[in-house]
C-alpha positions, 0 to 999 in steps of 0.5 A: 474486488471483494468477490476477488478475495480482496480484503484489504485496499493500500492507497499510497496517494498523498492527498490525505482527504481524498483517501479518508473522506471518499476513498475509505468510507466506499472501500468500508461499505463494500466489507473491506478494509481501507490502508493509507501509506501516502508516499509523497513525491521529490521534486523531480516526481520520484516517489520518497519512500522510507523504510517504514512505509515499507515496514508497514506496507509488509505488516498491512499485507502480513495481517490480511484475511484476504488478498491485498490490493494496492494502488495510487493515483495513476499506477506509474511511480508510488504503487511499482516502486513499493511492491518493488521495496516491499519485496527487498524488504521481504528478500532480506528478511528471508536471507538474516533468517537463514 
């Protein structure tokens, strides 16, 4: 990925061991950087998404030297719904700044 340009990887997992014992020390000795926002999931699995994950996603993505790359654990749910929010969020900005 870093050959891509990627500088910077987003887990949205909520398992925090996996992000921070296996996930983040792979991603660091490649040369990138490594974001946990763990998203948790509703009873009925939907992602539980607040403004401030959001918030943090957009200044994650805002601070990067490179391209981003964001993930969770299957692509399905957490990682469509945040870039999703993440561009509701970017879009209102946009439009209170006019």
């Amino acid at each position: 990925m870093k050959q891509l340009g990627v500088t910077k990887i987003i887990s949205f997992i909520d398992d925090s061991f996996l992000h921070d014992q296996i996930e983040a020390p792979q991603v660091q000795t490649k040369g990138m950087k490594s974001v946990h926002i763990p998203i948790s999931m509703d009873s009925f699995n939907n992602p539980i998404i607040n403004d401030s994950d959001v918030a943090k996603l957009a200044e994650e993505v805002k601070s990067s030297e490179g391209s981003v790359f964001v993930h969770c654990s299957q692509g399905k749910k957490r990682t469509p719904m945040m870039v999703w929010k993440l561009a509701e969020y970017l879009n209102s900005k946009l439009v209170n700044n006019k």
